[in-house]
C-alpha positions as CSV (number, residue, x, y, z in Angstrom):
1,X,1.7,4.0,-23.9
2,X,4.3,6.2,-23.7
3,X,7.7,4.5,-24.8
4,X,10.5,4.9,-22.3
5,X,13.2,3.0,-23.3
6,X,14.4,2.4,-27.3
7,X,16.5,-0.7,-26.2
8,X,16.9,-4.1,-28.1
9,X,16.4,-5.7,-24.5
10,X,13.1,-7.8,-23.8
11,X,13.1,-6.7,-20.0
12,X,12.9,-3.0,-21.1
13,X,10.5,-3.5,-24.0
14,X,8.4,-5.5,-21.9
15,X,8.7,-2.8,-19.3
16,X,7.6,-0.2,-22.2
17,X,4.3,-2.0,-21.9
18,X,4.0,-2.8,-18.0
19,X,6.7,-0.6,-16.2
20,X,4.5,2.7,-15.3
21,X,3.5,3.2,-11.9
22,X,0.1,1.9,-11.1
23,X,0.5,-0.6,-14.6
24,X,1.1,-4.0,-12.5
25,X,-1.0,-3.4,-9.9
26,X,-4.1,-2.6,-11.7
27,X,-3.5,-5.5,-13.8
28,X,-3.1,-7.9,-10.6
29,X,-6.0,-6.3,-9.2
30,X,-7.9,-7.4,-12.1
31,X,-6.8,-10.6,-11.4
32,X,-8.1,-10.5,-8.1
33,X,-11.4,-10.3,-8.9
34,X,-11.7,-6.0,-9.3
35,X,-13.1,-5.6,-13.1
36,X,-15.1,-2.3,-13.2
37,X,-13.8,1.2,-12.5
38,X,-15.2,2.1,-9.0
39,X,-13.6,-1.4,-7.9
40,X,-10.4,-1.3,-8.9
41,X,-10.3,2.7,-7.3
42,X,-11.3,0.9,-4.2
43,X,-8.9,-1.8,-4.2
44,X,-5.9,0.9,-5.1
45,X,-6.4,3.1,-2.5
46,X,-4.6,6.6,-3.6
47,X,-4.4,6.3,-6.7
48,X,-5.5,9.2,-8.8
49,X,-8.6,9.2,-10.5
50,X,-7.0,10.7,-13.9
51,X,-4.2,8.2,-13.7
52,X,-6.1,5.2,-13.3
53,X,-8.3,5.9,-16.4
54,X,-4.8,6.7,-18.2
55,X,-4.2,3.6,-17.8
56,X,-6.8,1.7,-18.2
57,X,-7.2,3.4,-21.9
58,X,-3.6,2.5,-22.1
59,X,-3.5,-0.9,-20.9
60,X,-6.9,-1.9,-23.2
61,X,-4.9,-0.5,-26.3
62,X,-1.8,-2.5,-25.6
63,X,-3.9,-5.5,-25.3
64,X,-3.4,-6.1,-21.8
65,X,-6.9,-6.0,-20.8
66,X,-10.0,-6.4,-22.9
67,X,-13.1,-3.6,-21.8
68,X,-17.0,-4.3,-22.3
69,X,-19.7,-1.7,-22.1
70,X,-22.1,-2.9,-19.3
71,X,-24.1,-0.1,-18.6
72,X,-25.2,2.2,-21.4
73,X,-26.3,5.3,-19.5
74,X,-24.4,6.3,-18.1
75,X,-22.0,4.6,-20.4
76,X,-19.8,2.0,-17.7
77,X,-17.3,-0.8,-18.8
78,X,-15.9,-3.9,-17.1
79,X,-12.6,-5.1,-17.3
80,X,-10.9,-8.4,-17.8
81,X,-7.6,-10.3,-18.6
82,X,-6.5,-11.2,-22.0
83,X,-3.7,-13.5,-23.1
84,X,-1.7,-11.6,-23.0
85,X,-2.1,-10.4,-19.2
86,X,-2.8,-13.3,-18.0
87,X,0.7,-14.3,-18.8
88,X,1.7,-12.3,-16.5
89,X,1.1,-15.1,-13.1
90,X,4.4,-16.1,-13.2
91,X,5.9,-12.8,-13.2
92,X,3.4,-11.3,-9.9
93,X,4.2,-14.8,-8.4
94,X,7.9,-14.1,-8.7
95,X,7.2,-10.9,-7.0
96,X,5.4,-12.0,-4.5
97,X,8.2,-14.8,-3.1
98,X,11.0,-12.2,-3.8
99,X,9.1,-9.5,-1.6
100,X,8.3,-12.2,1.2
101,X,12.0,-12.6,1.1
102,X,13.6,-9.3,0.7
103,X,10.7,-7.1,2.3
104,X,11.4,-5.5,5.5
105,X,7.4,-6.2,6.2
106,X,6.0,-9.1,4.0
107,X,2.6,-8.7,3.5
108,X,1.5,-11.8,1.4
109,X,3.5,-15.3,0.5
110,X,3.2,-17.7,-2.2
111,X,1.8,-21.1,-0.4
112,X,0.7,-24.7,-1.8
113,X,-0.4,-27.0,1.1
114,X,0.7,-24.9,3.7
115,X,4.0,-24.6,2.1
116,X,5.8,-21.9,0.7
117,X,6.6,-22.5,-3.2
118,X,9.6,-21.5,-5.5
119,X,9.8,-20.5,-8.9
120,X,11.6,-23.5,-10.5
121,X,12.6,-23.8,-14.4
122,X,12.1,-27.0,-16.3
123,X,13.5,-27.8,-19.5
124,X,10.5,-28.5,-21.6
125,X,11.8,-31.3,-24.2
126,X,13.0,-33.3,-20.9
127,X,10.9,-32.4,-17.7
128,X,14.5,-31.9,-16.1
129,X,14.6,-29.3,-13.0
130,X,17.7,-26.8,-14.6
131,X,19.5,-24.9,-12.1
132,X,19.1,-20.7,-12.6
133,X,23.2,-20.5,-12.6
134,X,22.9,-22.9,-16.0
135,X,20.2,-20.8,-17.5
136,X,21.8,-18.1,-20.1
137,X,20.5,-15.1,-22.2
138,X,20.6,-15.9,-26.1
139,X,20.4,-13.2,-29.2
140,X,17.3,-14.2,-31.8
């Protein structure tokens, strides 16, 4: 993948490897269940068929998703999470509740038992709830 921005900042390294158009969505439509080629055109309706296998050869050699042969001839591959991707549910759930509440037209919500659900931060030694304003950015 083309890198955008030379930064010592995780946000734009990370959006290096996940900030293109088309990047997230693929990958969350992966998620959802869309793992071969003609699926995932389906489910993203307008994107460009040159684009989309851009990125799919871009995403599998940034580790993002893992791709299997499953038909030989002609030659057709499947697509799937790694690790690394699947990491990535906290970040398309923290879309999804900042779009229901900031989108002129919400078109999904984040629910649990009929309930809508917030991203909350826990401090791991403890189990303590930590309030975002107490959270700070440190230098490694």
């Amino acid at each position: 993948m083309k890198k955008q921005y030379d930064l010592p900042c995780n946000i734009a390294q990370s959006l290096n490897l996940i900030g293109d158009k088309w990047t997230l969505l693929i990958l969350h439509s992966v998620k959802c269940g869309h793992h071969t080629y003609k699926e995932l055109q389906d489910a993203l309706e307008g994107i460009p068929t040159n684009l989309l296998s851009k990125r799919l050869k871009d995403l599998c050699e940034d580790d993002l998703l893992k791709c299997s042969l499953y038909s030989q001839h002609p030659p057709r591959y499947q697509y799937d999470l790694t690790e690394k991707s699947e990491d990535l549910d906290d970040v398309f759930n923290a879309i999804l509740i900042w779009g229901d509440k900031h989108l002129d037209k919400s078109y999904k919500c984040l629910k649990y038992k009929e309930a809508n659900v917030k991203i909350a931060y826990v401090n791991e030694a403890t189990g303590e709830l930590i309030d975002p304003k107490d959270l700070c950015v440190e230098e490694k």
